[in-house]
Residue, then its C-alpha position, 0 to 999 in steps of 0.5 A: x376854382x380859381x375865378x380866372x380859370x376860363x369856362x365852357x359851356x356847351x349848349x346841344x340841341x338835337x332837332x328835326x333835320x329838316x328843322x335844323x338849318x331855319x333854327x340856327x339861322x334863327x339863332x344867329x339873329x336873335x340869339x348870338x348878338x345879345x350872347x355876345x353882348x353877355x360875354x359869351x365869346x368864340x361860339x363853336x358851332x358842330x353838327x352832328x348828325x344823330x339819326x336819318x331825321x335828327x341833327x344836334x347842333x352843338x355850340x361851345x362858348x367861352x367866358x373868361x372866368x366864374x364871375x363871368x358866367x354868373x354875370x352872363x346868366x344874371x344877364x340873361x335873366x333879366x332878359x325876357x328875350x333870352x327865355x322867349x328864344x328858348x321857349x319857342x327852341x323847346x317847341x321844336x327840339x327833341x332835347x336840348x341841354x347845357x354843361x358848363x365846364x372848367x379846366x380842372x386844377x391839378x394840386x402840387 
């Protein structure tokens, strides 16, 4: 992978519908200033509703290459309200998950 391909990481959480608006307002304070400060740029923000009582809100982030992301996560590691922000998510999330991806290369 070259270290300038940018990446994408897709973060989708399924939760209650009628828990759903209180967690994204949550994630807008607490969680995205400190993302956007990691590097994570341009959030996405998709609701997709799953079922008559589920929601997934799917967020895509962009970084601008590998080095980023590891330095993002580093970051995050280090960050104790990263981990409480995500503990108090599965509290209340049915599922959630994380997929980071990259444009692939073609060779010539």
């Amino acid at each position: 992978m070259n270290p300038a391909t940018p990446v994408r990481v897709l973060d989708r959480v399924v939760l209650p519908a009628d828990r759903a608006q209180d967690w994204l307002a949550r994630w807008r304070g607490d969680y995205l200033p400190g993302a956007t400060a990691r590097g994570l740029r341009a959030p996405q923000v998709l609701r997709e509703h799953t079922g008559t009582d589920s929601v997934a809100l799917q967020i895509i982030w962009e970084l601008p290459g590998i080095y980023d992301f590891y330095g993002m996560r580093a970051a995050a590691a280090a960050d104790p309200a990263v981990a409480a922000f995500w503990s108090d998510t599965d509290a209340v999330a049915l599922t959630r998950e994380r997929h980071v991806m990259a444009m692939q290369e073609e060779s010539v």
